[in-house]
N, C-alpha and C positions, 0 to 999 in steps of 0.2 A: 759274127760280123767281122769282114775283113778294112786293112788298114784304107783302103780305096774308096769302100760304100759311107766307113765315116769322115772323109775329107771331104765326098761330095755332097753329103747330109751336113756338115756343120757348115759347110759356103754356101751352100741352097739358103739353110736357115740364118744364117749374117746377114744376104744379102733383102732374105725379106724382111726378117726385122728391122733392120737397116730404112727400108723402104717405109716400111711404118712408122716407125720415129721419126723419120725425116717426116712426112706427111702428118701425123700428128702433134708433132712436138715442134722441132727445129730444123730447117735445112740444113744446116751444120753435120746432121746421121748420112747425108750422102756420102759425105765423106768417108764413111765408113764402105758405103755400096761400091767405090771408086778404089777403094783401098783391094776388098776382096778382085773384086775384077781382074785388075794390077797383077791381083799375087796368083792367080788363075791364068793369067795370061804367060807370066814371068816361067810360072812352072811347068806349063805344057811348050815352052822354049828350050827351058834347060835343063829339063826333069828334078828337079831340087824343089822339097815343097817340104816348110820346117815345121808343117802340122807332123807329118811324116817319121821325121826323128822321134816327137814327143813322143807318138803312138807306140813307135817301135819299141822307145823304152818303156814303156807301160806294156809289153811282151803281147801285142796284137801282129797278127800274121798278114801277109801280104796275099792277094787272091786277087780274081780277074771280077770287078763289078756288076758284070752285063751278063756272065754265065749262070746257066739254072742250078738252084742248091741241088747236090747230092743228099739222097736220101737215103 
């Protein structure tokens, strides 16, 4: 798995969680749904996304998310 399909896997999944706590628990989790959005928007502005960094030093590679895996 490349550094791309897990920024979009772990903001997918924030933003549903997010959604579910807010709805079952507190409104206060929106905040969190508003926070991903933000940092979704900010990064496809300025290409800087600090999931990005982390991943990179955790030695995962960078690939195109939308291309069929090589077999």
């Amino acid at each position: 798995m490349n550094i791309e399909r897990i920024v979009l896997m772990v903001a997918g999944t924030m933003v549903l969680l997010s959604l579910i706590l807010g709805l079952m628990f507190h409104p206060y989790w929106f905040f969190l749904t508003a926070f991903v959005g933000a940092n979704l928007i900010f990064s496809s502005i300025t290409g800087f996304c600090p999931m990005v960094l982390v991943l990179r030093k955790l030695g995962l590679k960078h690939g195109s998310p939308f291309t069929k895996r090589e077999v």
